[in-house]
C-alpha positions as CSV (number, residue, x, y, z in Angstrom):
1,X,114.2,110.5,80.3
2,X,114.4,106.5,80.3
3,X,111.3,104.9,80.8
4,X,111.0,100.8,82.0
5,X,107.4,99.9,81.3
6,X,106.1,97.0,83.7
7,X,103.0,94.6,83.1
8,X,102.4,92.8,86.2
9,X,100.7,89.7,85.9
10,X,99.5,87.0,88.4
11,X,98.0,83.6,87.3
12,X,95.9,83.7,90.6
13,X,93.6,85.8,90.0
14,X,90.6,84.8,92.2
15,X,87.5,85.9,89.7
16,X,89.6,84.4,86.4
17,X,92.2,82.1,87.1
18,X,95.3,82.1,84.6
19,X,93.7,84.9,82.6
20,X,97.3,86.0,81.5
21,X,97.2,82.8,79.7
22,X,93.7,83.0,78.1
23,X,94.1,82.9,74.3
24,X,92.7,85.6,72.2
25,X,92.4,85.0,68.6
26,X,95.7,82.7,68.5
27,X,97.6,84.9,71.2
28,X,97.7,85.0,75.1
29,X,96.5,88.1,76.6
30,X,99.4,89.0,78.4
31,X,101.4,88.6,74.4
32,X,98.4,91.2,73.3
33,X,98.9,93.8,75.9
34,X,102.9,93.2,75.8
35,X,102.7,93.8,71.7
36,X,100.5,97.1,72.4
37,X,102.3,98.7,74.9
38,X,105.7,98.0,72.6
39,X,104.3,100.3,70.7
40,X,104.2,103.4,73.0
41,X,107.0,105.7,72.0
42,X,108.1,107.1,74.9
43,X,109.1,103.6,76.4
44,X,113.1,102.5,76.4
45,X,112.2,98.9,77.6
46,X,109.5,96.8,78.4
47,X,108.9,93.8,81.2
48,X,106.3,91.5,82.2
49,X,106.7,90.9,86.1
50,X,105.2,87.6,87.0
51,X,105.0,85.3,90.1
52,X,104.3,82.3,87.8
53,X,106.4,79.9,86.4
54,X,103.7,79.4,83.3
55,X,103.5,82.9,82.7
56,X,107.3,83.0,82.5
57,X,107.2,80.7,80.0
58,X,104.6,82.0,77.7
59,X,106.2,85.4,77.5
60,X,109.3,83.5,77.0
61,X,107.7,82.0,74.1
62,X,106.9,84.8,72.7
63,X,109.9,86.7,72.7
64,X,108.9,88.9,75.7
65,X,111.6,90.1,78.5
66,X,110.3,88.8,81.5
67,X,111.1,89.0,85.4
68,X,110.7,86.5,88.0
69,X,109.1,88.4,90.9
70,X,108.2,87.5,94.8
71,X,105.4,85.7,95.2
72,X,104.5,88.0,98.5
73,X,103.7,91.4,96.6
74,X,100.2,92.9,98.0
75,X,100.6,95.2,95.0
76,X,101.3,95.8,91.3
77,X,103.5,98.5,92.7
78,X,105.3,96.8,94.8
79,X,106.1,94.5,92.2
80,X,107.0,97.2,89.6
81,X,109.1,98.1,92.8
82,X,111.2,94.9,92.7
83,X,112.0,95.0,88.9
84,X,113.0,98.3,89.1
85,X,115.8,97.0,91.4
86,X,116.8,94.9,88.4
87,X,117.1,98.2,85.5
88,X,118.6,100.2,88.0
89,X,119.3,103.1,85.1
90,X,115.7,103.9,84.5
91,X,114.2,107.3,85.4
92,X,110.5,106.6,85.2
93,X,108.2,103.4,85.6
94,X,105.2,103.0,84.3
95,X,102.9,100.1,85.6
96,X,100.7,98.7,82.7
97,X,97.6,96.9,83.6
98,X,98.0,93.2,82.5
99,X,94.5,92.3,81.6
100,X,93.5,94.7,78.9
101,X,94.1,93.0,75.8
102,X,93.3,96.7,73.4
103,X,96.0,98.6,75.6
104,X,96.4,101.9,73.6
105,X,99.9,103.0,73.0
106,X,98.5,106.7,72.3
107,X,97.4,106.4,75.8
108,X,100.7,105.5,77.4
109,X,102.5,108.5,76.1
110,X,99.6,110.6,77.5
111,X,100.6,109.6,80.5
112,X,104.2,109.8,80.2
113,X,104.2,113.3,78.9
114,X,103.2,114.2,83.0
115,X,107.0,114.1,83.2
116,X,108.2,117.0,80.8
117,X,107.3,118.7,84.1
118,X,110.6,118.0,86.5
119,X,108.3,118.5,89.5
120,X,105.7,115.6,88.8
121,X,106.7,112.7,91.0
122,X,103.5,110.3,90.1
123,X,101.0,110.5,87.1
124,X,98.2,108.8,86.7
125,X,95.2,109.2,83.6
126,X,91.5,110.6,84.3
127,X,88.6,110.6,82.0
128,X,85.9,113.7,82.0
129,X,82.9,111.5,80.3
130,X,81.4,110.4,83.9
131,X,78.0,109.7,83.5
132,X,75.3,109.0,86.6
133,X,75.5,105.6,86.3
134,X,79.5,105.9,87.1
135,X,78.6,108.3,90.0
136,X,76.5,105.7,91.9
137,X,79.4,102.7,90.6
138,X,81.6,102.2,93.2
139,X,83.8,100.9,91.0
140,X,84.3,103.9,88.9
141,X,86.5,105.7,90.7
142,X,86.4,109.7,91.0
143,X,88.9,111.9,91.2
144,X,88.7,115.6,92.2
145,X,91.7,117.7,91.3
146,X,93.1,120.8,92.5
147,X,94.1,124.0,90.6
148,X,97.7,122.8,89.1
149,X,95.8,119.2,88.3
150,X,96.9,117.4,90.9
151,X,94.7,115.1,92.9
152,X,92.8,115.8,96.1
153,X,91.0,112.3,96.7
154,X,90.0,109.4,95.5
155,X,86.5,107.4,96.0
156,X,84.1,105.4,95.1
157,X,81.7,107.7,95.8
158,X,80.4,110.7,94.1
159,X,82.8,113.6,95.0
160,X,81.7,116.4,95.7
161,X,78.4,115.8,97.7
162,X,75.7,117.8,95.2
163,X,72.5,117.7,97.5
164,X,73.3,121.4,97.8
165,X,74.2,122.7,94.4
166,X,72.2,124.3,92.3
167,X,74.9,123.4,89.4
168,X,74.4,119.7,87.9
169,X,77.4,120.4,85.4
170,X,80.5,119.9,87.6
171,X,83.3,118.7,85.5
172,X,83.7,115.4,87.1
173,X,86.6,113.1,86.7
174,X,86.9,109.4,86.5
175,X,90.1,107.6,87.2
176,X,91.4,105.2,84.5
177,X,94.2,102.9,86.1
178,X,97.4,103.9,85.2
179,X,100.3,105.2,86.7
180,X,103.8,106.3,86.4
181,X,106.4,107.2,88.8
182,X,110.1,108.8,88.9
183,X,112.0,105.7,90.2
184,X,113.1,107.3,93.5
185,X,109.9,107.5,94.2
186,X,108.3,104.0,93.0
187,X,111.0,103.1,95.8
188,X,109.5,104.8,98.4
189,X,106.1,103.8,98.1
190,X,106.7,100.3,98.0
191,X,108.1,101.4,101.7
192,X,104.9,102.8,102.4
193,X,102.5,101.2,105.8
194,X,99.0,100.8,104.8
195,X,96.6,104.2,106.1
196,X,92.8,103.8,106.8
197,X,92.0,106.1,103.9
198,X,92.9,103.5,101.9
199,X,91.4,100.9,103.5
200,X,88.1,101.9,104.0
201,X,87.6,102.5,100.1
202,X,90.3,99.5,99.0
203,X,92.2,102.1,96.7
204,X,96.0,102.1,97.1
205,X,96.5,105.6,95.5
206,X,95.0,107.5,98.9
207,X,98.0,105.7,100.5
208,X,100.3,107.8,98.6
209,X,98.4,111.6,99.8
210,X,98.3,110.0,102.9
211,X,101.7,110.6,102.7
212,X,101.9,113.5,100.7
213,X,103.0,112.8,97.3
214,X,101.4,114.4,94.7
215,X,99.6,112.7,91.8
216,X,99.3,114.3,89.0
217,X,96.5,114.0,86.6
218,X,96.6,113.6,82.8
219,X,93.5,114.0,80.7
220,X,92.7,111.2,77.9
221,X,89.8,110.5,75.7
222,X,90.7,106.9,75.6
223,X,89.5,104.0,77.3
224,X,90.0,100.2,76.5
225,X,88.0,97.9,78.6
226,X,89.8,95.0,81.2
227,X,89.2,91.6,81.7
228,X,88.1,91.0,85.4
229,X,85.6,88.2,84.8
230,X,85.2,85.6,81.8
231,X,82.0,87.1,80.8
232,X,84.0,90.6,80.0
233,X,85.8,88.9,76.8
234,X,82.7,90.3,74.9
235,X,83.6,93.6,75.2
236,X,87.0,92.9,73.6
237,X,86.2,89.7,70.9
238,X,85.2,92.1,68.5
239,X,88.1,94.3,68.5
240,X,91.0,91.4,68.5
């Protein structure tokens, strides 16, 4: 199995402009994630995508492959989507989130390992430490999953609806952002028209059940935080 890792990255970002570009401790951020996920065993190659001439540059720099990429993209996937047209060879893509400077490597395997089972088609990493606070976020994400660990939905809401139940311990999932794909099939979705599902809770996954791909779900202890907002560089200062 060949794996092309891809680390999309847009300078535009409307709640921290040019955070690719932020330096942490004498490096960019997008150099920090690019130098963790390198060291994820189970990847053959590794690209940042970018839109932006000064994020071509920097990884340039720093000794980073990097691909130019369409400035039209709606999606990190559709971007992944694009480069993938460029490493034609590659059975597996795996689209690493560009603003989380701690990226664990450990994690990235986790993920990959999905694929030592020929009929996963899409992977994607859950967490079982949901707390009520996370129920009531709508931006934790929860996942239910059916029997063979594939998911059911997605939302921002509490799934399931407990009003009834007299059991409080339901082994709730929360969805950590990651996902892989079998390259046929990072093709197709990029292909994919928009559903109201995913519209009406803003997640691009419940585009892909919509459809009827399955996504399956990979356990993992591990969580390192993203940088939306300026104000989140606390949580990672420390740990640089």
């Amino acid at each position: 199995m060949k794996v092309l890792g891809v680390i999309p990255a847009r300078y535009g970002s409307s709640r921290f402009p040019g955070k690719p570009l932020i330096d942490l401790k004498g490096k960019s951020m997008i150099q920090r994630v690019y130098e963790g996920a390198q060291k994820a065993t189970l990847l053959h190659t590794l690209v940042v995508a970018t839109d932006d001439q000064r994020i071509y540059d920097e990884v340039r720099r720093f000794g980073g492959q990097v691909v130019m990429t369409s400035s039209k993209h709606q999606s990190g996937t559709e971007r992944c989507a694009e480069v993938l047209s460029q490493f034609p060879d590659y059975d597996v893509v795996i689209n690493i989130q560009g603003d989380e400077p701690l990226v664990s490597a450990i994690q990235l395997d986790q993920l990959l390992s999905a694929f030592k089972d020929p009929e996963v088609n899409i992977a994607t990493l859950v967490h079982p430490d949901v707390t009520t606070a996370d129920l009531e976020n709508v931006n934790r994400i929860k996942v239910l999953a059916n029997q063979q660990q594939n998911a059911i939905y997605f939302s921002r809401s509490p799934l399931p609806n407990m009003h009834y139940a007299q059991d409080k311990h339901f082994p709730w999932l929360r969805h950590i952002g990651l996902y892989a794909y079998k390259s046929e099939v990072l093709l197709n979705l990029a292909n994919l028209a928009p559903c109201t599902l995913e519209q009406a809770e803003s997640l691009e996954q419940l585009r892909w059940l919509y459809y009827g791909y399955s996504i399956r779900l990979m356990h993992t202890d591990i969580e390192t935080p993203n940088i939306d907002v300026p104000a989140d560089l606390e949580k990672v200062w420390p740990f640089l």
